[in-house]
TORSEDO-343025 format. One record per residue (C-alpha): residue number from 0; x, y, z negated. Coordinates in steps of 0.001 Angstrom, whole numbers, plus 500000, padded with zeros to 6 digits. Last residue first. Layout:
N
i; X; Y; Z
NUM; X; Y; Z
...
This chain:
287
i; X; Y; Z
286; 653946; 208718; 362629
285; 655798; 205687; 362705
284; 652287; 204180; 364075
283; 652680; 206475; 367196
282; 655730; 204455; 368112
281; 654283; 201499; 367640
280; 651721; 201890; 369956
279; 653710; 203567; 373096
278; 656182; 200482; 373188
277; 653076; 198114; 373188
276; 651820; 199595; 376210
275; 654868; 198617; 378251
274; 656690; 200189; 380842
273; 659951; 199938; 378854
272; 660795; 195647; 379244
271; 664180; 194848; 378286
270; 665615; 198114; 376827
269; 662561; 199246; 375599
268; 661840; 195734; 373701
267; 665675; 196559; 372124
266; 664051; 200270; 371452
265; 661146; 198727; 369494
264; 663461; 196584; 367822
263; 665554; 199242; 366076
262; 662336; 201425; 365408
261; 660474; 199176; 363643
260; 664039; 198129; 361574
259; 664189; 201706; 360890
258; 660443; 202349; 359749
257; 660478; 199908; 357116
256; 656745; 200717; 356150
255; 655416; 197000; 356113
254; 653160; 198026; 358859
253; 656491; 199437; 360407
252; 657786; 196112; 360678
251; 655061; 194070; 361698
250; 654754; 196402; 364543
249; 658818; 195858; 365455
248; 658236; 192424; 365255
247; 655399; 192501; 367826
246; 658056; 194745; 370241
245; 660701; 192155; 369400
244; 658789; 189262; 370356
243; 657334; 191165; 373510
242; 660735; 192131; 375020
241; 661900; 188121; 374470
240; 659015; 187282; 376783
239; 659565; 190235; 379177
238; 663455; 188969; 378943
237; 662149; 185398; 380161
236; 664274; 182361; 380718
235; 667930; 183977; 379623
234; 666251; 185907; 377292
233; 664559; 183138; 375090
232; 667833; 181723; 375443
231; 669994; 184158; 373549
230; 667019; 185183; 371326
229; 666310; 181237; 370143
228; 667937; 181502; 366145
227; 668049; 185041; 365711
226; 664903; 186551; 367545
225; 662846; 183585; 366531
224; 663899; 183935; 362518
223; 663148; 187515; 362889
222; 659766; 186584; 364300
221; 658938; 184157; 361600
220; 660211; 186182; 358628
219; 658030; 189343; 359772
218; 655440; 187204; 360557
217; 655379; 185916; 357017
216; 655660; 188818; 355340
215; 652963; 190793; 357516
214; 650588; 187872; 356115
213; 651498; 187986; 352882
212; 651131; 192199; 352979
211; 647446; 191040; 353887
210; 646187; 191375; 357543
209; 642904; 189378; 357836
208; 642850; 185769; 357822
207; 640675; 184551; 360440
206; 643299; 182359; 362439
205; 644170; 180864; 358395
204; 640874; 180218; 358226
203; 638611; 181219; 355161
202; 635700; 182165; 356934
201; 636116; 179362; 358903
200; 636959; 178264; 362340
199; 636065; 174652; 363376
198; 638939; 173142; 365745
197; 637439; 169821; 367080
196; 640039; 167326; 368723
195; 640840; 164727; 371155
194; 640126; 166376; 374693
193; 642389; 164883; 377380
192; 643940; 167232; 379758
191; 647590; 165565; 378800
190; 649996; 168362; 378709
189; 653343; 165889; 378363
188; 656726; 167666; 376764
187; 660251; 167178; 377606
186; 662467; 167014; 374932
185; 665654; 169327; 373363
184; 664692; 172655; 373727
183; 660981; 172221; 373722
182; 661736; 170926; 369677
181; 663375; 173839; 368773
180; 660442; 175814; 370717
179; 657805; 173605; 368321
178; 659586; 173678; 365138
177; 659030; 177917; 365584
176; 655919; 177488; 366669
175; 655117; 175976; 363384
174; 654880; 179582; 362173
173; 652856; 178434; 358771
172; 655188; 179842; 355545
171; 658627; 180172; 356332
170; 661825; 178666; 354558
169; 659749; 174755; 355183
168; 661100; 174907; 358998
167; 659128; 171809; 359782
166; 661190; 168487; 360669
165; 662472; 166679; 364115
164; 665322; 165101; 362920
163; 666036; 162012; 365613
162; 663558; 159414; 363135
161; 660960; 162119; 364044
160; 661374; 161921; 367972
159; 662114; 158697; 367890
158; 658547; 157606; 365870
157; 656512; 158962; 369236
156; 654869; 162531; 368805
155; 651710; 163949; 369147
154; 650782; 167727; 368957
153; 646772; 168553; 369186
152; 646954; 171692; 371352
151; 645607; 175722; 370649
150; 646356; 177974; 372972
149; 649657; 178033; 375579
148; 649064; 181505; 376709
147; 651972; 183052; 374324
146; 654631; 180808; 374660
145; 653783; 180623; 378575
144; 657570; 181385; 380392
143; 658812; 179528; 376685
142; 657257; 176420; 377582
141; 658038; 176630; 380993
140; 661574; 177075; 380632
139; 661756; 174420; 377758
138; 660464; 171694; 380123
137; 656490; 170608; 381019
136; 655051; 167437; 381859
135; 651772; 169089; 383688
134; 648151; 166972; 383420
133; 646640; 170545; 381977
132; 648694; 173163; 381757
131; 645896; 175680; 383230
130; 643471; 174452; 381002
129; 644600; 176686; 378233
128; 643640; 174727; 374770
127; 640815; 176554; 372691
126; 637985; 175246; 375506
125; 634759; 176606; 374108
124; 632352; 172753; 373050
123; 630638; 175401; 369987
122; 632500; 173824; 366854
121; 635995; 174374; 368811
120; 637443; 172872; 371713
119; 641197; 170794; 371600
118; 643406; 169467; 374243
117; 646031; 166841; 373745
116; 649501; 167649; 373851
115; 652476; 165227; 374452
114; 656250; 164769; 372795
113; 658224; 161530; 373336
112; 658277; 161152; 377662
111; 659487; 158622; 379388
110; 656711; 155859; 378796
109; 653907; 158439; 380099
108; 651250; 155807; 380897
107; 651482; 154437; 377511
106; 651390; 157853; 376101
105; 648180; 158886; 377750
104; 646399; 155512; 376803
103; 647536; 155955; 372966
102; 646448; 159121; 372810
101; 642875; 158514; 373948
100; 642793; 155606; 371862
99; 643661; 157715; 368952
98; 640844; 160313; 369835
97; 638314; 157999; 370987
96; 635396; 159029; 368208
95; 637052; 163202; 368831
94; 639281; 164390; 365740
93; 637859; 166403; 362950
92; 638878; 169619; 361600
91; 639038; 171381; 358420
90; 641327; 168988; 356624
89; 644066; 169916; 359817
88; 644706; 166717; 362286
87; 648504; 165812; 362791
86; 650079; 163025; 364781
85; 652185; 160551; 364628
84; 653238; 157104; 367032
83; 654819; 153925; 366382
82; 653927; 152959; 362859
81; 655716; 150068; 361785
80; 657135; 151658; 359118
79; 654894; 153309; 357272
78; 654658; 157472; 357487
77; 655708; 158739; 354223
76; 658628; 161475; 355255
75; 656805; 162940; 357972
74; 653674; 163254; 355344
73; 656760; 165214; 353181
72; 657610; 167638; 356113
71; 653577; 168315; 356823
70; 653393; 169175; 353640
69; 656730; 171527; 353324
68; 655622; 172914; 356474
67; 651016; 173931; 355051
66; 652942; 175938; 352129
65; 654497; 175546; 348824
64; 651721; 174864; 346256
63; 652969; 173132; 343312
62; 652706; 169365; 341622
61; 652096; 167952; 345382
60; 649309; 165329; 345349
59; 649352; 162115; 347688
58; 646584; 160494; 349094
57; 646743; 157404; 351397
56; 643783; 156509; 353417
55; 644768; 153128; 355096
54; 644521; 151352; 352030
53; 640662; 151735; 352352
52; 639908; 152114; 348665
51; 641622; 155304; 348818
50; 638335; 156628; 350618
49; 636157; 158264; 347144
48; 639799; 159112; 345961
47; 639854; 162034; 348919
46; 636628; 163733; 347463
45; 637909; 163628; 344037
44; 640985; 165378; 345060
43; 639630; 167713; 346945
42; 637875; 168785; 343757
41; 639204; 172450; 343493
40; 643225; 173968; 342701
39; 644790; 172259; 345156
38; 648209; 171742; 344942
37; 649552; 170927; 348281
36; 646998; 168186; 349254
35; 649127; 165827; 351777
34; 646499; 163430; 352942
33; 648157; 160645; 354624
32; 645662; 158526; 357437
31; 647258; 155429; 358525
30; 646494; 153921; 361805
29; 645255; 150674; 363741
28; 641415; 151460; 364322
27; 641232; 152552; 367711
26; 637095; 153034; 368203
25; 637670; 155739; 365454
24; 634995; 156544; 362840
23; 637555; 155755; 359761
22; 639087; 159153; 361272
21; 636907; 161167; 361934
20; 635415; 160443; 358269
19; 638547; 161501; 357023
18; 638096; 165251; 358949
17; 634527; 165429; 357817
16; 635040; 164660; 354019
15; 638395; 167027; 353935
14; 635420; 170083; 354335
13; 634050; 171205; 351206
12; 637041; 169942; 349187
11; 639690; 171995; 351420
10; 641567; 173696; 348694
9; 645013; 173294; 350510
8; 645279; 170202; 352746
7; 648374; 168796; 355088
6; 646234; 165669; 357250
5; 649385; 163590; 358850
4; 647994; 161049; 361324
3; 649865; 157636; 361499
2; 649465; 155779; 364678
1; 650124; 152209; 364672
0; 650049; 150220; 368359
């Protein structure tokens, strides 16, 4: 069985070296490795052309930076066709020796399902995935009930689940959580409790990065997008759930300054869920 894993990079020359080796390290050895570098501006592309050798390390160069979706879109676009299964492993990372094996073994014994999660721990062995979904296939109520205690997951789908339209909204920059709830409310998902991946945080990391008007931006645009395209049935499963989305885009809001459009969702979290902390706070940042 294939498996192609999708590596999106951006300026990642010190550390690419340490995800590909990962990868030629694997005890399953049937895969394709595509490097998606979106325009990076250091020698990650001399450290990548030091592998292309191996014809199973493919490297392609975008001519302009457009965020981690659109390369993640176009490495869903390149994946060979015989490959049965993807999966995605950040530049800064670096999957477990029995990772893809791992995988496959879960996924064999789940035939019915397309979409599965495989745990991850950072540099220091700290669980980052929350154990308590652990070995649980898992429905769009669920998913949604725990959208913000999931924690971090290795996502792995089969070649259906691609080949059926599953793509990265490429309009907003990171926010794959947004793919991932589009994608809850159509399949089934697997929470394996297998342990395929090493998150290393850096000071550069996107989880790190502190908060820039970019930053606010984006959230702004992710949240609003969540609220507009999933609010109806976000609700109907959880209105504390859909309370806190619109009380954290409310904050984003009045960071930004628009003090209306703070307001306006702060009072629609109100209406769904008023004893709550988070009311209290962003209406003392309007002042």
């Amino acid at each position: 069985m294939k498996i192609s894993i999708i590596t999106p990079t951006y300026n990642r020359g010190d550390l690419i070296e340490r995800a590909i080796q990962s990868i030629l390290n694997q005890s399953h050895q049937n895969f394709e490795m595509l490097i998606i570098d979106d325009a990076s501006a250091d020698n990650t592309k001399m450290i990548v052309q030091k592998y292309t050798h191996d014809s199973r390390i493919k490297y392609h160069q975008c001519i302009e930076n457009k965020g981690v979706s659109v390369a993640r879109n176009m490495g869903l676009s390149q994946i060979a066709s015989d490959s049965d299964l993807i999966t995605f492993l950040d530049s800064d990372d670096e999957f477990m020796p029995t990772a893809l094996a791992d995988m496959i073994s879960i996924m064999d014994e789940h035939a019915e399902i397309s979409c599965f999660r495989f745990r991850v721990v950072d540099s220091s062995g700290k669980e980052a995935s929350n154990p308590m979904h652990n070995n649980k296939v898992v429905d769009f109520d669920y998913f949604i009930k725990n959208l913000f205690n999931i924690g971090e997951w290795v996502c792995t789908y089969r070649r259906q689940i691609i080949e059926n339209g599953f793509r990265y909204n490429e309009n907003i920059r990171a926010f794959e959580v947004i793919a991932y709830i589009g994608l809850a409310k159509k399949e089934k998902q697997f929470f394996s409790d297998s342990i395929v991946r090493t998150y290393h945080i850096g000071h550069d990391s996107i989880s790190n990065e502190k908060m820039s008007l970019t930053k606010i931006e984006n959230s702004i645009q992710g949240y609003k997008f969540i609220v507009d395209e999933y609010g109806d049935d976000i609700f109907r499963v959880s209105k504390n759930i859909m309370a806190r989305i619109e009380y954290i885009l409310s904050y984003f809001y009045i960071l930004k300054g628009q003090k209306k459009l703070g307001w306006y969702y702060n009072f629609r979290g109100f209406r769904k869920k008023p004893f709550d902390l988070r009311f209290v706070r962003n209406l003392l940042k309007t002042f």
